[in-house]
N, C-alpha and C positions, 0 to 999 in steps of 0.2 A: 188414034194413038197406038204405037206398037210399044210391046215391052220388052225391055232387054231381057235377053237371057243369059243368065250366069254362070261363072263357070261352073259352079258345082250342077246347076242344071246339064250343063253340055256334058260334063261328064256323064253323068246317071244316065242320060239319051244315048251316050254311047257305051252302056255297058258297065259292069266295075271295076276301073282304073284304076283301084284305091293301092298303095304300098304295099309291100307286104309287114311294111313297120306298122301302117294305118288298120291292117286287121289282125296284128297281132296285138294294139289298144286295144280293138273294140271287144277281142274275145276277150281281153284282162279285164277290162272295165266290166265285160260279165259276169265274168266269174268270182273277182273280188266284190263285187256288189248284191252276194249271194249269203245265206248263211250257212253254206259246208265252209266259205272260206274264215267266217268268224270262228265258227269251233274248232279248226285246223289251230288258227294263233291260238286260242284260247286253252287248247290240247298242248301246245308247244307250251307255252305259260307254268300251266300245270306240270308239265314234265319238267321245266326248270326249276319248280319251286321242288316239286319232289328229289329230285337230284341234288340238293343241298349237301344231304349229307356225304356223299360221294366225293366232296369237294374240299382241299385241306385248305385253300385261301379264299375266304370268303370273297376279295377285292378281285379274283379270276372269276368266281362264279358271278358275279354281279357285270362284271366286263363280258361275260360270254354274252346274258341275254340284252345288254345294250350294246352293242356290236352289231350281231345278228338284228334288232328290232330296226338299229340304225338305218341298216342299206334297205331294208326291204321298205322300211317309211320312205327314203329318199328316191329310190325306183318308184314305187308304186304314186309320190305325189307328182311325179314329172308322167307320167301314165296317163295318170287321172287326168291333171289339168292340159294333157294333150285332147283328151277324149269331151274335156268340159267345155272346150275352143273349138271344138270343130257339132257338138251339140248347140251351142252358143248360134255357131252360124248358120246353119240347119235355119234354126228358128228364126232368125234375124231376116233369111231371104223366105220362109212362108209365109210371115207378116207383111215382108213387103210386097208381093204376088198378092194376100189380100187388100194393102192398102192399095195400087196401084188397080186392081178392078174394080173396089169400091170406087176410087173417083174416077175411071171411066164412067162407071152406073152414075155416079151425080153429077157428071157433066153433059148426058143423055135429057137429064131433067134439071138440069139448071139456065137453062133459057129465059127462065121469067122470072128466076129470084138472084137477085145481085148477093143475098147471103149464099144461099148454097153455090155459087159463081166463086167465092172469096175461100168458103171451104174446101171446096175440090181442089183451086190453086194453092192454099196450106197443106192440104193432104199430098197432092202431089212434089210440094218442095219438101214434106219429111219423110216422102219413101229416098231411102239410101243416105239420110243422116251419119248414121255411123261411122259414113265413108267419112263425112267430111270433120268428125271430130276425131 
């Protein structure tokens, strides 16, 4: 039995291919998944509420820091769940590299058990599920 290899394998064989949009996620996703970037908003926060008084309509001050919290939620969740979809499938094709050895190894030793015969061919139809739903 040969195993396909994927495209995210052929890349990585050949080096990294990735965008420059793809490692401009990956460092975001590092660095917003750190806690300098929680005290940074947390700092901003604070600096908003202290600046109140500085402010003659309250209904500006309240629009300043939902404005500002707006874009940076809306960027940073299209980021994320770029970063979360490509971790997603990272993992998706490790499990199947493990499931696809594993029943090679149980179809080495499945000669004289009709069950472990039945499981190797279940294991083998649910490597690459995902494709098909």
């Amino acid at each position: 039995m040969t195993m396909e290899i994927t495209a995210a394998a052929q890349t990585r064989a050949s080096g990294d291919r990735r965008s420059p949009f793809d490692r401009f996620v990956e460092w975001t996703h590092l660095r917003v998944s750190q806690a300098p970037f929680f005290f940074v908003c947390a700092g901003i926060v604070v600096g908003w509420l202290i600046s109140l008084p500085l402010w003659t309509d309250l209904k500006e001050w309240q629009t300043a820091i939902h404005t500002v919290s707006s874009v940076v939620t809306l960027l940073l969740v299209a980021l994320l769940a770029n970063a979360g979809r490509r971790e997603r499938e990272a993992t998706q094709e490790k499990l199947n590299v493990i499931a696809t050895t594993l029943a090679a190894l149980m179809a080495v030793n499945a000669n004289n058990s009709p069950e472990l015969q039945d499981a190797t061919k279940a294991l083998r139809e649910a490597v690459g599920l995902e494709e098909r739903h």
